[in-house]
Each structure stands twice: as structure tokens, then as C-alpha cells.
C-alpha positions, -999 to 999 in steps of 0.1 A, spaced: 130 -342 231 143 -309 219 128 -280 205 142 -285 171 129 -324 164 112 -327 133 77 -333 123 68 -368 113 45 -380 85 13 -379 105 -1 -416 98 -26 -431 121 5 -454 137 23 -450 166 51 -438 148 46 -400 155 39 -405 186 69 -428 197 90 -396 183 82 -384 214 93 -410 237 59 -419 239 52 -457 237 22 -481 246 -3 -506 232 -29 -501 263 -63 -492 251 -54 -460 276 -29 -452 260 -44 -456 221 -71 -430 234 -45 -411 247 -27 -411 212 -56 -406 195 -67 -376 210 -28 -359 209 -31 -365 170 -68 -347 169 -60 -319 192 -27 -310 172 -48 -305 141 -65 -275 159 -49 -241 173 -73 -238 205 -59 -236 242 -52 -270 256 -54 -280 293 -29 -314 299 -39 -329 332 -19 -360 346 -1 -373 380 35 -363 385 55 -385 359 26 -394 335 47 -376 306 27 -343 303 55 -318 288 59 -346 262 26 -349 253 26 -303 247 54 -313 226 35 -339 208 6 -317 205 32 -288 188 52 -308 166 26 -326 152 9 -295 144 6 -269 119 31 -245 142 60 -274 142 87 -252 125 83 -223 153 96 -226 189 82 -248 217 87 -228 244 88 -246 279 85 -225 316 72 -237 350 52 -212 369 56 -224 399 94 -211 395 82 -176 382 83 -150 409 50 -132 418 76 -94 413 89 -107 378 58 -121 358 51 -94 340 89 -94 329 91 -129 320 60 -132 302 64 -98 282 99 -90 281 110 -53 287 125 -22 268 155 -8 271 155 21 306 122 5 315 138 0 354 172 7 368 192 -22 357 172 -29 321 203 -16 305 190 -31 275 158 -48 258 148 -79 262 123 -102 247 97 -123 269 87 -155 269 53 -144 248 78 -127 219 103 -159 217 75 -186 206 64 -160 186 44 -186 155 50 -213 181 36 -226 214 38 -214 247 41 -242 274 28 -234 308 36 -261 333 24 -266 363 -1 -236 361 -19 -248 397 12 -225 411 7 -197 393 5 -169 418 -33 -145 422 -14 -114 406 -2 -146 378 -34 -154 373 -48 -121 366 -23 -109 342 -26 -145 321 -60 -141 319 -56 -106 308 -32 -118 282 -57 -149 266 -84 -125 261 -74 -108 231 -36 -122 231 -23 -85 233 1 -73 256 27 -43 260 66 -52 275 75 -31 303 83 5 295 70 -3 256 49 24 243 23 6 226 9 -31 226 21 -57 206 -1 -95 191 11 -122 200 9 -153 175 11 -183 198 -6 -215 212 -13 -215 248 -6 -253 260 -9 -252 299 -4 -284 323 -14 -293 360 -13 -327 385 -38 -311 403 -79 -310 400 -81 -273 392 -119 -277 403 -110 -282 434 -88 -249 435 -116 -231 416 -138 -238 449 -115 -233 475 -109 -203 460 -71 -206 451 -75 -205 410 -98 -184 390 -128 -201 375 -124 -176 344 -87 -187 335 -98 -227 340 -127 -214 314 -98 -199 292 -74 -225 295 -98 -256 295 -114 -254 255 -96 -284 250 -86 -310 275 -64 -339 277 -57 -363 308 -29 -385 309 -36 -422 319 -15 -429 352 11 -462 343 -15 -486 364 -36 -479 340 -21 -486 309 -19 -527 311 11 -538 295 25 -507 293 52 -507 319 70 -539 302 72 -522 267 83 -484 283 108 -507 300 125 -524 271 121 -486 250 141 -471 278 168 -499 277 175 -488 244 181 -454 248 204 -463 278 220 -487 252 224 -461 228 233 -431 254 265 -451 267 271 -472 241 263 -506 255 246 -538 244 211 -542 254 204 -559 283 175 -584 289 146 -584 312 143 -609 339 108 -630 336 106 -621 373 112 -587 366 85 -586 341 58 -597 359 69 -570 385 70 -544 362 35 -553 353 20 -556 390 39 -526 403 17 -500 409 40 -471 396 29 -439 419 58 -418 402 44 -435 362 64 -433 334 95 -410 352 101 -434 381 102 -465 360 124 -445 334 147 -436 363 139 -473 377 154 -487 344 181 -460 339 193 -473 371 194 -504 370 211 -508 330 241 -488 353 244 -514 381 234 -543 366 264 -568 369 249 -595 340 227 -594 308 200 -587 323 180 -568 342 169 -584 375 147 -560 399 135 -585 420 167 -593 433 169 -565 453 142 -560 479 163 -531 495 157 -507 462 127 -523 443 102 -537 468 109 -510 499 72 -502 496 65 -533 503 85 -540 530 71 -507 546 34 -524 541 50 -554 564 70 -527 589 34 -514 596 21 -546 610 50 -558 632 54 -523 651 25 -533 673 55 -558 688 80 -529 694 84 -502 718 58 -476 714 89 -453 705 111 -472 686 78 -478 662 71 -444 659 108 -433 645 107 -458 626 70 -448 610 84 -413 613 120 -425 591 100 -445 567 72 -410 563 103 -389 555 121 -412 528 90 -420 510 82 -385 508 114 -370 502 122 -400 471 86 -384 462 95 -350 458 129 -358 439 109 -373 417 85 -345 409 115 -321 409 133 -341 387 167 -343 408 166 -305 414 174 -301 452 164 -264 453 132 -271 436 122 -301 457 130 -281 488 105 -249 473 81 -274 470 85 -288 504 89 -252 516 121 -259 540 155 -241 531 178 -257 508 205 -267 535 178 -280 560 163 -303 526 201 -311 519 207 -326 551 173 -347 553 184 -361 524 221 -367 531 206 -382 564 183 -411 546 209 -417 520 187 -406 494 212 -397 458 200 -372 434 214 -387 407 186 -415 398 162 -386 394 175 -366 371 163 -360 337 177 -356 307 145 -342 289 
């Protein structure tokens, strides 16, 4: 979804919502809709909280363009990739002369969703100095660019997003219990996929479409086996793995439809890694513990591509090792960036 969609009509159906990519019929999800419709009619700080994958950028959108502010930017920026020497900058922009190499002015993130929204993702990361200046900022939503001579206002919605339990940070001491107070008036938390029954079969056919649409092919079927997967799967990536899942899968598949089943080697590795853990007791104490120690790596490795959205460098940040060193686990277990890469 870009930054210049249109505003829909509004109704109580799920047709706003599913401008957003957004689809279901759980009673999870309904809530879920429900409350993205009431917390766009107000202009307070919202907190989205969610697992990796559960659609929480889309649902800031949602909360924007079905808003009051829906003409002015949607402004998107993960803090976890701001860094500690440049938040200042990035938030508030600088004037010209300011440093050595500001040769000329430039605006922050705060002055371009001026009348719009401000999206900060994955706000668990930001850094203690982060912190301090946000909080700073939300207290009176006045702030002064570097070298700037005065303070300027900032007209904005703060829409802020985490996959973490921020309580938890409050009391180990890693995130300030004032900026959780700040960011927290209103909250929203994002139904993982294993809870939203039904759910996974209709995302499924949704994203078939768009596949359809994207490369200009028919639509393919679902298997009936491949349905009642979808439905039993438990999902730990949600709605970005199966999207990825089905994206996939509408590439490779040779027929009309769609048959996951069929391949145990992509679809049910988890499964087979449940079994591996039971006949290891039969091996050689060291040939079961590479093998525990090969299936640890690919699971978490396919884990953090998904979180990181196909971004190598981002996946290896997060799993602080050096880009090379991440490139060559991943080269080593066969695992292709290409599956987890979004187009959003």
C-alpha cells in the first residue's frame, strides 16, 4: 500500500479495511477491524503491538487513511535502523552550515508528515539517547532542527509499533516507562494468524489474486489438502510467511492449483524436524548434535529473513554478525532471499 492510496467511504464493512490488504472473517480479526475504524476517528498516539508478520505497518496505514489526516503523508521509518549519532538529524532535519558537510537544509522526518502521521516501527530498538529525545519531542510536539534558531510545531500523529512486551523492557530497565506512558493512550494488538480461524484459507486465496494480477496469470486453485493445512498450520511468521508461502508457490506451481502438501521438503520441514528430534537418540552422539545444530541455524536464519523482509544487511544487524559472515550461513543452508521479500 502506498502513501498516496485513497480514503474509502468509511461503512461498517470490510471494505475499507481490505483496501489495506487486510482480510478476515475471524471474530479476531472483526475486533481487530473494529477497533482500526474507532481509533482512526481520533488524533491520540497509538501503540500497535503484534508478532513479526501479523501486518502491523498496515494496520498504521489503516489507522491514517481512514482518518481525518488521509490527504497528508504517511510517513514510514524503523528505528532500529536510525543510528544513535543521527537521531536528532533524522527526526528534525538540519539548516544549512549547521555541521561540516550540511551544505544545505534539509527537512526531517517530523517536517515531511507535516498534517500527516509519523510511523515509528519497531520502537523496542530505539536507542536510551532515542528515547530521551522522543520523549522530549511528544511532550509539547515542539522541536528545533540542528543549527535552527528557534523551535518549530509540529502537526502530526505519532503511530509507533513493537513485537515485543514493552513491560518487560520498562522493568529490565531497557525502555522508559514515561515514553510507554506517552506512546500507549491508545493501544492496539494484532491477533497472531493461529488465532484468526479461518483466516489463513481466505488471506490465501486474496493473495493468489494479487499474484494473478502482478504477473498476469490465471488464478490458480487451492488443493483441498492444502486447505486443511493452511488451516492447521500454526503460522509463527502470520500473515508475511503465508503471503510469501503463497507468493511462492503461484511461481512454481506446475498445474492449476496449488498443492503444498506435496512437498514435505518446503511445507512440512517443521514437522519433519519434530520427528528428527526423536530418532537422534539412535545416532551417534555427534552426528545428532550437527544435525540439531544445522536444523537450529536454518530455522533461525529462515526466521530472521522473515522479520527482515529479505534484507540481508538488516537480518545480519539483527543477528549482530557481519554481513559476509550472515552471507555465507545462508549460502551454506541454501536458504534464497528471494521468497522473503516484500513488495509493501
Amino acid at each position: 500500500m502506498n502513501s498516496d492510496s485513497t480514503r474509502t467511504d468509511g461503512t461498517d464493512s470490510d471494505t475499507d479495511i481490505l483496501a489495506f490488504h487486510m482480510a478476515g472473517h475471524s471474530p479476531a480479526f472483526e475486533e481487530m477491524a473494529r477497533l482500526i475504524r474507532k481509533i482512526a476517528a481520533c488524533d491520540a498516539p497509538v501503540l500497535i503491538e503484534g508478532e513479526t508478520g501479523t501486518g502491523k505497518e498496515l494496520a498504521a496505514r489503516a489507522i491514517h487513511y481512514l482518518g481525518a489526516r488521509c490527504p497528508m503523508p504517511f510517513v514510514p521509518v524503523n528505528c532500529g535502523a536510525i543510528p544513535d549519532t543521527l537521531i536528532e538529524n533524522e527526526l528534525f532535519g538540519h539548516r544549512k552550515g549547521a555541521f561540516t558537510d550540511a551544505r544545505d537544509s534539509q527537512r526531517g522526518l517530523v517536517a515531511q508528515a507535516r498534517g500527516g502521521t509519523l510511523f515509528l516501527d519497531e520502537i523496542d530498538a530505539l536507542s536510551a539517547k532515542g528515547q530521551v529525545t522522543l520523549l522530549r519531542f511528544l511532550q509539547d510536539l515542539q522541536y528545533r532542527p540542528l543549527g535552527g534558531e528557534r523551535e518549530e510545531s509540529a502537526d502530526i500523529r505519532i503511530i509507533a509499533a513493537t513485537n515485543v512486551d514493552l513491560l518487560k523492557h520498562v522493568e529490565s530497565g531497557s525502555f522508559r516507562p514515561d515514553l510507554l506512558f506517552r506512546l500507549k493512550i491508545l493501544s492496539l494488538a494484532l491477533p497472531p494468524l493461529r488465532e484468526r480461524t479461518g483466516d489463513a484459507e481466505l488471506l490465501a486465496r486474496h493473495f493468489i489474486r494479487q499474484c494473478s494480477a502482478r504477473y498476469g496469470k490465471p488464478v490458480k486453485t487451492l488443493h483441498p489438502d492444502t486447505i486443511a493445512w493452511l488451516n492447521s498450520h500454526t503460522w509463527p511468521g502470520n500473515v508475511r510467511e503465508l503471503e510469501n508461502v503463497i507468493h511462492r508457490e503461484f511461481l512454481l506451481a506446475d498445474g492449476p492449483a496449488i498443492d503444498l502438501v506435496r512437498d514435505p521438503d518446503r511445507i512440512e520441514r517443521r514437522r519433519l524436524a519434530d520427528r528428527r528430534r526423536y530418532e537422534t537418540v539412535e545416532l551417534d552422539f555427534g552426528v545428532a548434535k550437527a544435525r540439531a545444530i544445522a536444523q537450529f541455524e536454518r530455522t533461525f536464519l529462515c526466521q530472521l529473513m522473515s522479520e527482515a523482509r529479505g534484507n540481508v544487511t538488516h537480518a545480519a544487524r539483527i543477528a549482530g554478525k557481519e554481513r559476509r559472515a550472515f552471507g555465507k550461513l545462508l549460502k551454506k543452508h541454501g536458504i534464497d532471499k528471494t521468497p522473503y521479500l516484500s513488495n509493501q
